[in-house]
C-alpha positions as CSV (number, residue, x, y, z in Angstrom):
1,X,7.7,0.8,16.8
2,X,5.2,-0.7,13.9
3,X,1.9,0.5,14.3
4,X,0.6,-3.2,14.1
5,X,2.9,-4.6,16.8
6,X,1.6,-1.9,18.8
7,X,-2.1,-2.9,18.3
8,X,-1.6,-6.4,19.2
9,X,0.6,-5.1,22.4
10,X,-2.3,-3.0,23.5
11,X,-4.7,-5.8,22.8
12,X,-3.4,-7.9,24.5
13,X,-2.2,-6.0,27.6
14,X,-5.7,-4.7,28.1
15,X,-7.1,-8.1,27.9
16,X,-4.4,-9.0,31.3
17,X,-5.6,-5.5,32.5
18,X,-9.5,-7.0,32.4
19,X,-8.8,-10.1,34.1
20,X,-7.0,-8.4,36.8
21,X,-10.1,-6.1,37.0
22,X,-12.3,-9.1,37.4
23,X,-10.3,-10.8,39.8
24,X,-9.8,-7.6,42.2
25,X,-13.5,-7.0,41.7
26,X,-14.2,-10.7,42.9
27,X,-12.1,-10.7,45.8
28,X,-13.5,-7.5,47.1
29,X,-16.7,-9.4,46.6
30,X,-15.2,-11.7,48.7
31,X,-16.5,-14.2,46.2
32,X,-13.0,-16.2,45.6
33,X,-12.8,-19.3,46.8
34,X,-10.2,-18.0,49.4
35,X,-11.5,-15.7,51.1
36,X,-14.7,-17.7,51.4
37,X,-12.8,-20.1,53.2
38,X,-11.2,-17.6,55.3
39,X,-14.3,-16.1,56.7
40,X,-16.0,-19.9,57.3
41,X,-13.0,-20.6,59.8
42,X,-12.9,-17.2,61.4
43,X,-16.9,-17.2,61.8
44,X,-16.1,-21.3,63.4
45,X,-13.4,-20.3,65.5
46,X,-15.0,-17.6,67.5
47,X,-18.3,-19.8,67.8
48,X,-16.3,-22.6,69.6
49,X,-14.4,-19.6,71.6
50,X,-17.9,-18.0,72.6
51,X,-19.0,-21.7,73.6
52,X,-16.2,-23.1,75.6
53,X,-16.4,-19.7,77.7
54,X,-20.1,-20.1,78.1
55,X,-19.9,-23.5,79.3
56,X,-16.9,-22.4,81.5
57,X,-17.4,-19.4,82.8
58,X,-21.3,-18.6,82.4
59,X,-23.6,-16.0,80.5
60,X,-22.0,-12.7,81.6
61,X,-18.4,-13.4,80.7
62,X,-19.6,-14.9,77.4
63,X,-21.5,-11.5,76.4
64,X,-19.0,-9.5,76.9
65,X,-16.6,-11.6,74.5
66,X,-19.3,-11.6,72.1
67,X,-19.6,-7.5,72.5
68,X,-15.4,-7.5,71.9
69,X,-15.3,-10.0,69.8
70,X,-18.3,-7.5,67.6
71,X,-16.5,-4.8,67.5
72,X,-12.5,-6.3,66.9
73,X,-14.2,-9.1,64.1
74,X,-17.8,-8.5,63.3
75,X,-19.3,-12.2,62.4
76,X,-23.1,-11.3,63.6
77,X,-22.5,-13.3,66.5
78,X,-25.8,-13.3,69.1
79,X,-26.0,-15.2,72.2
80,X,-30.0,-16.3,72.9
81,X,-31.8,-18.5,75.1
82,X,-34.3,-20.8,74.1
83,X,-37.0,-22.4,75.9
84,X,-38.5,-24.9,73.4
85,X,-38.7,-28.4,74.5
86,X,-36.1,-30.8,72.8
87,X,-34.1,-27.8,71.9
88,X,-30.8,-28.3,73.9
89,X,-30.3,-31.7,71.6
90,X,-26.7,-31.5,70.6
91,X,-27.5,-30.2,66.7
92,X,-24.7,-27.6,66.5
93,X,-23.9,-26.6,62.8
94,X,-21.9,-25.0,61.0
95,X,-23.6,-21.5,61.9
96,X,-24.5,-22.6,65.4
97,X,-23.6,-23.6,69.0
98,X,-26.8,-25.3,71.3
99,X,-24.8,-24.3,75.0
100,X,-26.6,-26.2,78.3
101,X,-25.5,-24.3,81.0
102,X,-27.2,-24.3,84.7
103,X,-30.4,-25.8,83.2
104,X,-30.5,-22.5,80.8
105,X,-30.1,-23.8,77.6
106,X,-28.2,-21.2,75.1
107,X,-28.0,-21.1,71.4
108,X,-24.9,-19.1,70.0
109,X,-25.2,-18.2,66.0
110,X,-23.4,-16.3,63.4
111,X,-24.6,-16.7,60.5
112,X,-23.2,-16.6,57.4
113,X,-23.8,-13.0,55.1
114,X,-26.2,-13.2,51.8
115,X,-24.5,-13.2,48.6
116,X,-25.7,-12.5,45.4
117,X,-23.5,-14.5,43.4
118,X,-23.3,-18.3,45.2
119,X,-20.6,-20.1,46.8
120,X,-20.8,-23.0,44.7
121,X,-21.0,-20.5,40.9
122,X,-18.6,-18.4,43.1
123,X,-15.9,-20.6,42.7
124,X,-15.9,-20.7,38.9
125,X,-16.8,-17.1,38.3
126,X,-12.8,-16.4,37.7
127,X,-12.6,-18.8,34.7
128,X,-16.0,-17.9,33.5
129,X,-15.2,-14.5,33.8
130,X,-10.9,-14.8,32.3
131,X,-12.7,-17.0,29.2
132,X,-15.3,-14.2,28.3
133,X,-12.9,-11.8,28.2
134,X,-10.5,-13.9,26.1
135,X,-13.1,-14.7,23.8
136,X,-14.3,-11.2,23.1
137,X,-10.8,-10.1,23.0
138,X,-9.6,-12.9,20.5
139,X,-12.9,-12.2,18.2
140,X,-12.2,-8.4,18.0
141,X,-8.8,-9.3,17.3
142,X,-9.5,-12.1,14.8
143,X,-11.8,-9.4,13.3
144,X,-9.4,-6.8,13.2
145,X,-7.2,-8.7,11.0
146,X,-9.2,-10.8,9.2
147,X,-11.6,-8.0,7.4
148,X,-8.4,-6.6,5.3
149,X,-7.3,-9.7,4.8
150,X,-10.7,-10.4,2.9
151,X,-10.4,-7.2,0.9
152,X,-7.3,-8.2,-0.2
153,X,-8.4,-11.6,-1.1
154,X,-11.3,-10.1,-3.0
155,X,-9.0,-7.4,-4.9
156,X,-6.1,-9.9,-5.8
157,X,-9.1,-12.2,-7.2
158,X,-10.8,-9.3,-9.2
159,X,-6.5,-8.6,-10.5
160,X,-6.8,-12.6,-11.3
161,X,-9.5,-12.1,-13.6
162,X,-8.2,-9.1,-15.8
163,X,-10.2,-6.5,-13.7
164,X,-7.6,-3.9,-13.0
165,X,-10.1,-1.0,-11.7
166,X,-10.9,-3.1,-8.1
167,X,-9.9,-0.7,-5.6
168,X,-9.5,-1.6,-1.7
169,X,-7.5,1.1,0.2
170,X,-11.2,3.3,0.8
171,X,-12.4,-0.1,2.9
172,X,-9.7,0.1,5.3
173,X,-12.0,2.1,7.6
174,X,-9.4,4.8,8.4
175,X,-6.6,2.7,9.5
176,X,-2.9,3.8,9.2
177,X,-1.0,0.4,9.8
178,X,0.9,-1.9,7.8
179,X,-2.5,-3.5,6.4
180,X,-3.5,-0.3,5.2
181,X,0.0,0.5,3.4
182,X,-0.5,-3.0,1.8
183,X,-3.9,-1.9,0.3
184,X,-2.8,1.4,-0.7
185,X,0.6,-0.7,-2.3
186,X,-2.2,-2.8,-4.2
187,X,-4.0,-0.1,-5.0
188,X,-0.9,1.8,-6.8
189,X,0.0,-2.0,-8.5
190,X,-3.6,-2.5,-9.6
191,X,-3.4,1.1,-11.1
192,X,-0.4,0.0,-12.6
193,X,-1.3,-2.9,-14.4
194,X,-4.3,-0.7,-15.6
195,X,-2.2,1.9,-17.3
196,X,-0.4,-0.7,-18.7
197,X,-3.5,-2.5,-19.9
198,X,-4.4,0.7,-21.7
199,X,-1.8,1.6,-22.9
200,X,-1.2,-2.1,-24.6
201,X,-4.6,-1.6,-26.0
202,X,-4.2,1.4,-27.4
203,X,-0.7,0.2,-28.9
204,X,-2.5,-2.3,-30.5
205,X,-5.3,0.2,-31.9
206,X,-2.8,3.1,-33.1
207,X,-0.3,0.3,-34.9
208,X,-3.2,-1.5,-36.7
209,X,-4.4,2.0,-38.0
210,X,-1.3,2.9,-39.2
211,X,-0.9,-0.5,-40.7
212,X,-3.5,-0.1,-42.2
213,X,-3.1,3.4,-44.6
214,X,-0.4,2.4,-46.5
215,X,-1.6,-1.4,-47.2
216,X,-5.3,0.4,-48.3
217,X,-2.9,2.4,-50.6
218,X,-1.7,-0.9,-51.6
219,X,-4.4,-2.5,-52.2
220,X,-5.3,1.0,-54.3
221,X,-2.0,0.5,-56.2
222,X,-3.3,-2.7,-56.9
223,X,-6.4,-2.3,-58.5
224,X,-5.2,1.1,-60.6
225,X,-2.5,-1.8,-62.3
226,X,-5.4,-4.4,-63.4
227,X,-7.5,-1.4,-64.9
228,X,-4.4,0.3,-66.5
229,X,-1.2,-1.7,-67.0
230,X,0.2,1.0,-68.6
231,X,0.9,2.8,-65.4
232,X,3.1,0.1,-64.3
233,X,6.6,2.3,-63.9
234,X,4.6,5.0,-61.1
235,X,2.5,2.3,-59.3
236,X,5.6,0.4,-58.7
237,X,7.6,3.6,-57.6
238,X,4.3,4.2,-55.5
239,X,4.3,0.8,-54.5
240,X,8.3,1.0,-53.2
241,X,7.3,4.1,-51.2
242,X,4.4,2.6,-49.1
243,X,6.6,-0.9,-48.5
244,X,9.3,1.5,-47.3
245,X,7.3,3.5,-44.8
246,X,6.1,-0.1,-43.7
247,X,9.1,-1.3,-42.8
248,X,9.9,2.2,-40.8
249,X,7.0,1.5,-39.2
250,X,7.5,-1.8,-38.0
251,X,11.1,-1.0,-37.3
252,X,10.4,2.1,-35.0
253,X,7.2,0.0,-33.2
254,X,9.9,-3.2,-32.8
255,X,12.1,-0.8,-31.2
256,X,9.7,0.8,-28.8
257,X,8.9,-2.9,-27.8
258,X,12.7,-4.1,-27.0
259,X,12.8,-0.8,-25.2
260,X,9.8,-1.6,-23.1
261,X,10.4,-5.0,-22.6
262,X,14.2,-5.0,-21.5
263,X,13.5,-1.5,-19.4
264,X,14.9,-4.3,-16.5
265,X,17.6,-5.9,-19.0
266,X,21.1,-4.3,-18.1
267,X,22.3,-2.2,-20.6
268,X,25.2,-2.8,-23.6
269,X,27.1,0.3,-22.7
270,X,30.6,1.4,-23.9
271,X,32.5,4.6,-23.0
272,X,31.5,7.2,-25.8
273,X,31.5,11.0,-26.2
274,X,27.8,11.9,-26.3
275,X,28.6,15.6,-27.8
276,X,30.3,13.9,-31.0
277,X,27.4,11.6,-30.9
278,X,25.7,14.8,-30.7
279,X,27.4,16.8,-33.5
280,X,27.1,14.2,-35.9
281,X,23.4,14.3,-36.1
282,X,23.3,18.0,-36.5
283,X,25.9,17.8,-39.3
284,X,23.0,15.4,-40.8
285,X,20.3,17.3,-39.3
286,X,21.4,20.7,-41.0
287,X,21.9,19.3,-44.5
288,X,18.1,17.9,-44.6
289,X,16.9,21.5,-43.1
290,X,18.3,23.5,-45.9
291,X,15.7,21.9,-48.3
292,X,12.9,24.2,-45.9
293,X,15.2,26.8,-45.7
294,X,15.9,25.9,-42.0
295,X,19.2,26.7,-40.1
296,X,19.8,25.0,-37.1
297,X,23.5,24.9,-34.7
298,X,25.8,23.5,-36.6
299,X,28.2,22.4,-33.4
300,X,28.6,22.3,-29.6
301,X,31.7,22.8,-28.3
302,X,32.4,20.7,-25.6
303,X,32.8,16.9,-24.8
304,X,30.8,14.3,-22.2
305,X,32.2,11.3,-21.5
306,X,29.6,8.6,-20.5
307,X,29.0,4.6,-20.1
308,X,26.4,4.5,-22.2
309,X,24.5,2.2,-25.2
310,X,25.6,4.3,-28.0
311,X,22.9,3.1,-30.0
312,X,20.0,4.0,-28.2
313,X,21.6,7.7,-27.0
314,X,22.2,8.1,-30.9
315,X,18.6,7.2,-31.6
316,X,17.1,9.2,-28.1
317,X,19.2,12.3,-29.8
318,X,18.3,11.8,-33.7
319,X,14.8,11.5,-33.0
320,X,14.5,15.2,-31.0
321,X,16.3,16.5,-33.6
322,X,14.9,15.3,-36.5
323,X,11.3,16.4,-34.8
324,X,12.2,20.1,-34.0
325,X,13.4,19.8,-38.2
326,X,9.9,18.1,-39.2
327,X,8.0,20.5,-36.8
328,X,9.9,23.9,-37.2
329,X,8.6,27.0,-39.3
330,X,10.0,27.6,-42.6
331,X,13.0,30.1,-42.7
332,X,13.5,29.6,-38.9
333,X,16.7,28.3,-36.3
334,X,16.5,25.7,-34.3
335,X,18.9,26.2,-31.2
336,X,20.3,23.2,-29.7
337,X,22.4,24.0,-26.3
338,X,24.3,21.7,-23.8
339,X,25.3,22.4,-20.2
340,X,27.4,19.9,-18.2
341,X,26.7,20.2,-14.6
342,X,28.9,17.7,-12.8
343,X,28.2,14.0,-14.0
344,X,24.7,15.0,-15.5
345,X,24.5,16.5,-19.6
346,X,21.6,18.2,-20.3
347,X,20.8,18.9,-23.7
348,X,18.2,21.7,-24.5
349,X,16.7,21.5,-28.3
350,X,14.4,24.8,-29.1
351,X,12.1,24.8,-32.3
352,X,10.1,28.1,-33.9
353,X,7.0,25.8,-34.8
354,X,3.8,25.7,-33.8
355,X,4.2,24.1,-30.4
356,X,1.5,22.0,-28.8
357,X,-1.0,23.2,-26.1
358,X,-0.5,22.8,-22.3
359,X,-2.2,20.2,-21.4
360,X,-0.4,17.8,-24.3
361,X,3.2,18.7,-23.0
362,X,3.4,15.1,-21.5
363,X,0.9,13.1,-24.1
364,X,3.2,13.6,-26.9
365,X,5.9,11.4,-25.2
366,X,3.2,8.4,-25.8
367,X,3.1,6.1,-28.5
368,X,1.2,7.3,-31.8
369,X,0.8,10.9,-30.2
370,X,1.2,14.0,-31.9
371,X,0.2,17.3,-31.1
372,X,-3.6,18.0,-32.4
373,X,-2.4,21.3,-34.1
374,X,0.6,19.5,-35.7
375,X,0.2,19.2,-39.4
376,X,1.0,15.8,-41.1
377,X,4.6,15.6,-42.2
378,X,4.7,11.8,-42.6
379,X,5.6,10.3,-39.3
380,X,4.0,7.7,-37.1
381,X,4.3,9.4,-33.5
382,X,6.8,7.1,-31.9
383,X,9.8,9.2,-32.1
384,X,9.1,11.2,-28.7
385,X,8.1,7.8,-27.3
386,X,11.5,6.0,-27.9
387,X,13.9,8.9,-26.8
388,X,11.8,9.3,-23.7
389,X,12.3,5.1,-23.1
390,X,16.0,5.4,-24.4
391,X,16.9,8.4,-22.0
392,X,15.2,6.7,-19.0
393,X,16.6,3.3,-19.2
394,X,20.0,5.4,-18.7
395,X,18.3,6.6,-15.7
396,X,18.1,9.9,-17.1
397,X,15.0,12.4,-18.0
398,X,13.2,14.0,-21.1
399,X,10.6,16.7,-20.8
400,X,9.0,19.0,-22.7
401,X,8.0,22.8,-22.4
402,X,6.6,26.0,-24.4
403,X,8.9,28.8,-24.1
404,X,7.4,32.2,-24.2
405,X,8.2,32.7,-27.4
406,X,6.9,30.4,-28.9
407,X,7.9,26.8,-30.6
408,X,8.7,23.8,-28.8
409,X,11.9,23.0,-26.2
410,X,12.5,19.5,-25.5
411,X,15.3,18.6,-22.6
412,X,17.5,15.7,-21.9
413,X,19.1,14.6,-19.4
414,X,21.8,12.4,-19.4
415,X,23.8,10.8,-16.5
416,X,27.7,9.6,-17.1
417,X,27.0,6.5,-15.7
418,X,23.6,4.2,-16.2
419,X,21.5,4.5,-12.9
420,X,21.4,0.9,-11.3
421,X,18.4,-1.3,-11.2
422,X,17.7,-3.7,-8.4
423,X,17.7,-7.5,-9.3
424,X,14.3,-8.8,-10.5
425,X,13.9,-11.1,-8.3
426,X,14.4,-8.6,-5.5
């Protein structure tokens, strides 16, 4: 049973159990309207009893009703004589009996008990009593449900105005209900939206950097031509070099974007084998190793059919590779092993370089990262970044780890079929 329904249940049951208190309580008071009644017509009944046997059958026989009637139904019934003049005028009431019997003139009273509470308040008391204990019960209710509601309000505003770092799920005063897995859900969105916010900005910091070496050596290129025309063959040669690594730049960032932005697109997948995908880039990959003396495996032997976009598995696999090249020591292997283990490939590609240290394993996956004891071998740090986004929209894995030995070893993990995403309007 929800947690919540079961707070309003108890909330409400206890406020029946109160009224019922209040209402037993009452009526033991004998303050209902009821019972009040009740005892006025008992107390009347035996007061005309105790005076139509007085008047009938004289003093003695009316004592010793009074004395049974005492100890069957006590009413504080007393049987006195009076001797005051003018006091046997008929002026009976509701609590007595004037009797004139044999010139002895009696007076027969039972009066009625002191209450606290009066008769006249005493018939309202219920209501007065069930509307108190509504209201209280309605405001701790209202209060109970209202409070998160304002957090929420207040951290969905703060979200409204850009300011991701509002946090809410420490106000919910220890509560362990739906409410409270709400705030904790906006909590984990607003945290969310703030890595994303970061990472955006930093995006937009890293690619304007890198924009803006090679147009400075541009601009150098530039200004070496209007001092010395003569050098006008090498500055253009220079020139074709820094417009080239431009447009890999803008190529590789444009890519990482349509990555990122269709990560909810459904995918353009054909059935391909992702081991001659495979082998193809290490035919590639081993030709540009040679020049650094560099010898990596020159073929798997084995075949993996999959549903899969061909071109972003070829780009996922090209960019690992190409990385454990760039990164590797000179006159060292690179070992690239693939084990098929039902519908899942996972392809392991080992380096001999100088690794990266433990606590940048995951970092180097991010755009612009690279490891801080990499040396500079002319890339922009977005390769890691667009196998890691290529792999997962498949609905596969990448990760990274430092083998004992030394180097780098990045894994994939690639299913045969593209895990399903949910609608996005779902």
């Amino acid at each position: 049973m929800p947690r919540l329904f079961t707070k309003f249940f108890l909330i409400t049951w206890l406020t029946l159990v109160a009224v019922a208190i209040i209402i037993l309580t009452l009526n033991f008071y004998q303050t209902l309207p009821s019972a009040s009644k009740l005892e006025r017509q008992k107390r009347e009944v035996v007061l005309d009893l105790t005076e139509k046997l007085l008047a009938k059958d004289g003093e003695d026989a009316a004592r010793r009703f009074a004395r049974t009637s005492e100890d069957t139904v006590p009413v504080g019934l007393t049987i006195s004589r009076t001797t005051e003049p003018g006091a046997c005028i008929d002026t009976s009431e509701a609590e007595t009996r004037i009797v004139l019997k044999d010139g002895i003139c009696y007076r027969i009273s039972a009066p009625q008990p002191y209450t606290v509470i009066p008769a006249t308040f005493g018939r309202f008391l219920p209501a007065v009593g069930i509307l108190i204990s509504s209201a209280i019960s309605a405001a701790a209710l209202a209060l109970y449900l209202i409070r998160p509601v304002v957090h929420l309000r207040d951290g969905l505003s703060a979200l409204a105005q850009g300011r991701f770092d509002v946090r809410i799920g420490h106000k919910m005063a220890g509560r362990k209900d739906e409410v409270s897995a709400l705030a904790h859900d906006f909590d984990s969105s607003a945290a969310r939206l703030q890595d994303l916010q970061d990472t955006q900005q930093r995006l937009f910091h890293d690619v304007s950097h890198e924009l803006r070496s090679p147009l400075s050596r541009l601009q150098a290129v530039g200004g070496v031509l209007r001092q010395n025309p003569a050098k006008l063959d090498a500055m253009l040669d220079r020139m074709d070099r820094e417009v080239e690594r431009l447009d890999t730049l803008v190529g590789e960032v444009l890519t990482l974007a349509r990555l990122t932005a269709g990560s909810r697109l459904p995918l353009k997948t054909q059935t391909l084998d992702v081991i001659d995908l495979l082998n193809e880039i290490l035919a590639d990959a081993a030709f540009e190793a040679q020049a650094r003396n560099v010898s990596i495996t020159p073929i798997v032997d084995d075949s993996f059919l999959a549903e899969v976009e061909g071109e972003l598995i070829y780009r996922a696999l090209e960019n690992i590779i190409r990385n454990a090249v760039k990164y590797t020591a000179e006159h060292s292997h690179i070992t690239v092993q693939c084990e098929t283990k039902g519908d899942l490939l996972k392809v392991c590609v080992a380096d001999q370089g100088p690794g990266v240290r433990r606590d940048e394993v995951e970092r180097i996956f991010q755009p612009f990262s690279r490891g801080s004891d990499a040396a500079p071998s002319g890339g922009y740090g977005l390769g890691l970044a667009i196998a890691r986004q290529a792999i997962e929209r498949h609905g596969g894995r990448v990760c990274a780890s430092l083998p004992h030995t030394g180097g780098l070893t990045v894994t994939l993990e690639i299913p045969r079929q593209p895990a399903t995403r949910p609608p996005a309007n779902a």
